[in-house]
N, C-alpha and C positions, 0 to 999 in steps of 0.2 A: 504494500500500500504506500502512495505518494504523495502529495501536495495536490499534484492536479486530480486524484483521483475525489476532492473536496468537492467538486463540481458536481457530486451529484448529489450535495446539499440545495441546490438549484431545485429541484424537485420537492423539494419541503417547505409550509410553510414556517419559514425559519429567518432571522436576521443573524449572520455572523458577527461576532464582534473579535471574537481572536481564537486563535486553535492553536494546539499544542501536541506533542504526539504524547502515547500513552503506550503502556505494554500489546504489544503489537494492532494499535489503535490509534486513532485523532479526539483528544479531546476540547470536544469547540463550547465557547461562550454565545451564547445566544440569547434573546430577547426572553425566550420561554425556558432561561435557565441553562448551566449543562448538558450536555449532550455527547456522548461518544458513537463515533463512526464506525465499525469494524465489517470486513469483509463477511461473506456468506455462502456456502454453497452447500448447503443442509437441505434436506424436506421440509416442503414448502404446510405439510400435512403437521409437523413436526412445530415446528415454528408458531402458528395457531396455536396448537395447545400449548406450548409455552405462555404465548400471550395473553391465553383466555384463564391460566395459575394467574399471571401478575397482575390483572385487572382484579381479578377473585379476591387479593390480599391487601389490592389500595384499597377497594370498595371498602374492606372491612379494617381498615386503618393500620395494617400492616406496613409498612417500607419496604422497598423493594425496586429494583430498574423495572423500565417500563419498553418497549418497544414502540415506538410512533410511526405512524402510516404517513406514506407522501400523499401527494395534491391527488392523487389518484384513488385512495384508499388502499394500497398497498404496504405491507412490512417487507417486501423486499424491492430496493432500487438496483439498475444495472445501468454499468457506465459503457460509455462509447463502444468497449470491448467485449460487451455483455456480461462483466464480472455484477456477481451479485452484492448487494453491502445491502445493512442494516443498522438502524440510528434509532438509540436508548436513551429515555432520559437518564440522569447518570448522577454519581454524588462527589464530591472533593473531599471526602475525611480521611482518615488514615486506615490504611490495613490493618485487621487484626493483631495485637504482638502476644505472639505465642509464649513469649516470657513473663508477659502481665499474667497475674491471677486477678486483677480486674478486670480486663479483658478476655478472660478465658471463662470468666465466669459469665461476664455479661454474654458472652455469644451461645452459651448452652442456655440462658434464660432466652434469651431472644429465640432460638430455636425452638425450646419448646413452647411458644406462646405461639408461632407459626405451626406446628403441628396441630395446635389446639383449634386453628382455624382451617383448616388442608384439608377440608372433605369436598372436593367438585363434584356438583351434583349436573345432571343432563347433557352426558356425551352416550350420544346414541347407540354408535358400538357398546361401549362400555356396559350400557343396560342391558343390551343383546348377553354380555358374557355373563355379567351377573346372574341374570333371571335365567341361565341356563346350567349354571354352576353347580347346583344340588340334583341336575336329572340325568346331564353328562357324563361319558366314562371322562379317565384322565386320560387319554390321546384326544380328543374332541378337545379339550379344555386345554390343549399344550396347544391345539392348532388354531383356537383362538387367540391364546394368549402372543400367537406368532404374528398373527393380523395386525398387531394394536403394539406400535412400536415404542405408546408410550405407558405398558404394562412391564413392571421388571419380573423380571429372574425367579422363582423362586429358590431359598435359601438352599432347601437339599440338592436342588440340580447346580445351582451354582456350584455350590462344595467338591460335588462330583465331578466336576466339569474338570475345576481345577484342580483336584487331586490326579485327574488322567491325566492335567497340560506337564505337571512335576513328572511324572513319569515317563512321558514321553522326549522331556527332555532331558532326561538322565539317561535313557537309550540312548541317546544322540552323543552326548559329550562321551559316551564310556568307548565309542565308535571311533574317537576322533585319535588319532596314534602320538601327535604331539600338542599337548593339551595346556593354554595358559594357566596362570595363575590363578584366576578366577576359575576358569572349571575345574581343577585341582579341588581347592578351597570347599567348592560347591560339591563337588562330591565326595570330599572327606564330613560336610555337614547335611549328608542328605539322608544317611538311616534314620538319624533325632527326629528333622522335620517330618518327613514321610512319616513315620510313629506316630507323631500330631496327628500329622492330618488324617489319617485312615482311620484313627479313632476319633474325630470330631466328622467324621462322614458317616462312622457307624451310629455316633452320637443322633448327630440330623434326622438320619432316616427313621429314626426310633424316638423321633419327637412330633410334635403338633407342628411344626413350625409352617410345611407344608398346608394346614386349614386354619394357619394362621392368616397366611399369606393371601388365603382365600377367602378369609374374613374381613381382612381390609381393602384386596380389592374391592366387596360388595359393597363395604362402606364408603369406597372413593377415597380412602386417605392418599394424599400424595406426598413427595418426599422432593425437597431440594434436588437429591443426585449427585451431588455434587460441593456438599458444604466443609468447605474449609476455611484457613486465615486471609488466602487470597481471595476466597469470594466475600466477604464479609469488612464492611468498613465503620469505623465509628468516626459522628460530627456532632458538634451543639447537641443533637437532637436525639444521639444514642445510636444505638447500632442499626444497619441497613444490611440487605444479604443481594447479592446482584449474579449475574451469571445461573439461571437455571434454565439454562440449555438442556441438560438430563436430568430433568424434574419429568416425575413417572409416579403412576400407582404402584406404592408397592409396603412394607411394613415401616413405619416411620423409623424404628427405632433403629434401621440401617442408616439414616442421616447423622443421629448422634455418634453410631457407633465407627463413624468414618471421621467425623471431627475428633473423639475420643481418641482413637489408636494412635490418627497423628502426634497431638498434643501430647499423648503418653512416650509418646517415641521421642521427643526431641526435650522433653523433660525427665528421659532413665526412668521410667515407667515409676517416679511418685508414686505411692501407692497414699500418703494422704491429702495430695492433689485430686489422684482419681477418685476417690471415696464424693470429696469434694462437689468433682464436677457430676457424678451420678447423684447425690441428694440437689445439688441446683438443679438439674431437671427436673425432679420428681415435684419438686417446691412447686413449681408451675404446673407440671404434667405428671400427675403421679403413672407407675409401671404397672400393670397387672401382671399375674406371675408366668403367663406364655411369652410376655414379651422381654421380660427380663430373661427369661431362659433366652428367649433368641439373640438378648445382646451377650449374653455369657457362651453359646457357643458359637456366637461371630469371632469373639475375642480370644475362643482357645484357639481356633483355625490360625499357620503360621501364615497368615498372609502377607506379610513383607516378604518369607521367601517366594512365595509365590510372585510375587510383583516381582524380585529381581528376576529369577527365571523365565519367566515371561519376555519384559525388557530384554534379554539376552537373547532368545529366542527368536525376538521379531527384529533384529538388527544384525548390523555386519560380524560375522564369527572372529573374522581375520582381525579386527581389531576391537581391543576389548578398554572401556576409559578406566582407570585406576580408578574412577570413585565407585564404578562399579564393587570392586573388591572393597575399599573402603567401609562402601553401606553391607558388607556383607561380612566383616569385619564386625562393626560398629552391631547388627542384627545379633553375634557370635555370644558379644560381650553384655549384651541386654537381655537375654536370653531367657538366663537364671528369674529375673525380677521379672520377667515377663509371666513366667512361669506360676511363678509366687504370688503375683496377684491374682492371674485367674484361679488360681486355687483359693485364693483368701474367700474372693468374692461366693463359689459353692461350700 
């Protein structure tokens, strides 16, 4: 994105007063406020329902980015070259600081005060699956849930998914004859993991989490997707959450639990941080005891090593960055305490 790619501010009814770039974005001053510019080329089906969450939670006085329609009534503009962009209203505060315990606190209240409001009620699909949920077998209901790109996962198949991605990539590296430091590393640490994870799959499958998931699809709860310190700013006014591009139906308490493991992670997994930030949720949004189970076996699952794995997987083998190793280093040494607190918490 460029300077003259600004031009198709042209198409809104907007007055520029000064722009400035942003992390991979223009953030412009305008008559009707802030506003950031950023490129698009997502579903157009996709986008919609994004918009018709962020309207849902200003109505109800919620904060939040907004998307605006040009002259045309459109959320997506295209410039000269047919590049697609989209233009948010937008905030100035600061990023969440993961080193604040004010700030970590305030972002699990503000979060759960948005789950308390996160039930979208009349997307017509959606009613189609609901109302068909109790008389379907589960392949019927996987093939709906395939239709509706903004229904997630559920927990057991996810788990599953990625307990087959880990093994499949330890076939791969154990193949390889001369093997960097990183796949070394990774498969001198992959019996422990793997142990995890086969027992937090056998765990899943032998829990509710599955008619969990199907409980709050029927209620419409929807989840950020995507909540962390970079989507999430505080001004004057308090905290704002921006970026829900993968805002989906699916069990709220995956939103917290994605804010959670970070925070835990870049704070040596505190254990009376975390205590912490679970009763600040509850303060707001108390847990009922399916869902806390499903935030306790999101938490045993090693999914850092999964994420490195993964990342490894889907990029160049021949060359591997040293923070690679680093964060898997760094996962090595957290380990212990990671351990320790999901155990505190059962």
């Amino acid at each position: 994105m460029n300077e003259k790619d600004l031009v198709i501010l042209e198409q809104y009814d907007l007055h520029v007063q000064s722009t400035r770039r942003g992390r991979g974005s223009f953030l412009c001053d305008t008559d009707r406020g802030l506003v950031q510019v950023t490129e698009f080329s997502g579903s157009q089906e996709r986008l919609f329902f994004q918009n018709r969450v962020l309207f849902f939670l200003t109505e109800r006085g919620i904060r939040c980015d907004l998307l605006l329609e040009n002259t045309e009534g459109n959320l997506v503009t295209s410039d000269r070259y047919g590049n697609g962009y989209v233009v948010k209203k937008w905030f100035s505060g600061r990023e969440c600081d993961t080193k604040s315990r004010e700030d970590i606190v305030g972002a699990v209240h503000y979060l759960a005060r948005l789950h308390n409001v996160l039930r979208l009620p009349e997307i017509q699909e959606f009613q189609m699956a609901a109302a068909q949920t109790d008389e379907t077998d589960t392949a019927e209901e996987k093939k709906i849930r395939k239709n509706l790109e903004y229904i997630a996962e559920p927990l057991d198949e996810e788990i599953e998914r990625h307990t087959k991605e880990l093994k499949k990539v330890r076939n791969f590296m154990r193949t390889r004859k001369k093997k960097t430091a990183f796949e070394s590393r990774f498969l001198e640490l992959y019996p422990e993991f793997m142990a995890q994870a086969e027992e937090v799959t056998r765990r899943v499958c032998a829990s509710n989490s599955y008619a969990l998931h199907r409980q709050c699809i029927r209620e419409r709860r929807v989840c950020h997707g995507d909540y962390s310190q970079h989507n999430l700013f505080f001004d004057r006014e308090g905290a704002v959450a921006v970026n829900f591009a993968r805002c989906c139906f699916d069990v709220q308490i995956s939103d917290f639990y994605q804010f959670f493991r970070k925070i835990m992670e870049k704070q040596g997994w505190n254990q009376k941080l975390g205590m912490e930030m679970i009763h600040a949720y509850q303060e707001v949004r108390p847990l009922g005891d399916a869902e806390f189970e499903n935030f306790c076996i999101r938490l045993a699952y090693p999914e850092k090593f999964w994420k490195l794995a993964n990342h490894y997987f889907n990029s160049r083998k021949t060359w591997i960055p040293e923070k690679s190793l680093q964060k898997l280093e760094i996962l090595d040494m957290q380990e212990k305490k990671r351990r320790e607190f999901v155990k505190f918490l059962h």
